[in-house]
Phi, psi and omega in degrees: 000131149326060209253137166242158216221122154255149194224173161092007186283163177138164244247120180255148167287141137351126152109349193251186175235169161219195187175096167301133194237172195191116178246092177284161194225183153118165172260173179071340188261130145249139194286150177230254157276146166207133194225203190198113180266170148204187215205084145334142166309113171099325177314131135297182192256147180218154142293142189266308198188135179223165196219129132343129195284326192261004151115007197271161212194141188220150198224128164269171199292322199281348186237327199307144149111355197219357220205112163202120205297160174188163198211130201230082197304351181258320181274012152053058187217157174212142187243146158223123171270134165265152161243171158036043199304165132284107166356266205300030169245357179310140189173149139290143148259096202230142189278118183246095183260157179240115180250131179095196197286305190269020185029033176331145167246125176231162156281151119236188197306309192107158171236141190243138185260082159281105199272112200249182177256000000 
């Protein structure tokens, strides 16, 4: 089984960063793809940004050019550094990878990102 563990979520002024980490654990699994959705009050859930085991990286349009995924495929951990937040990045944030042969999709819990003004 598969578990993630997300840290780094908490409260920013406009204009600041963070950086979200996403650890995955368990035996028998190799992680395959991994990214990070997240889901606004009133909101669907979008995508931010996934990154490929060979390193190929997909951006949603509201983060490309301020937002960047990155991945330490021997610590089975993915990173997204936000820059130059926003209000409207205000969200839960939640890390999603797909694992093992048969390419199970697992969550996690969320981290929650309050961008203030």
């Amino acid at each position: 089984q598969v578990q993630l563990v997300e840290s780094g979520g908490g409260l920013v002024q406009a204009g600041g960063s963070l950086r979200l980490s996403c650890a995955a654990s368990g035996s028998g699994f190799s992680i395959n793809t991994m990214g990070w959705y997240r889901q606004a009050p009133g909101k669907q859930r979008e995508l931010v940004a996934d990154s490929t085991k060979i390193g190929s990286t997909n951006y949603g349009d509201s983060v490309k050019g301020r937002f960047t995924i990155s991945r330490d495929n021997a610590k089975n951990t993915v990173y997204l550094q936000m820059n130059s937040l926003k209000p409207e990045d205000t969200a839960v944030y939640y890390c999603k990878v797909r694992a093992g042969i048969r390419d199970l999709e697992v969550w996690g819990q969320g981290t929650l990102v309050t961008v203030s003004s």
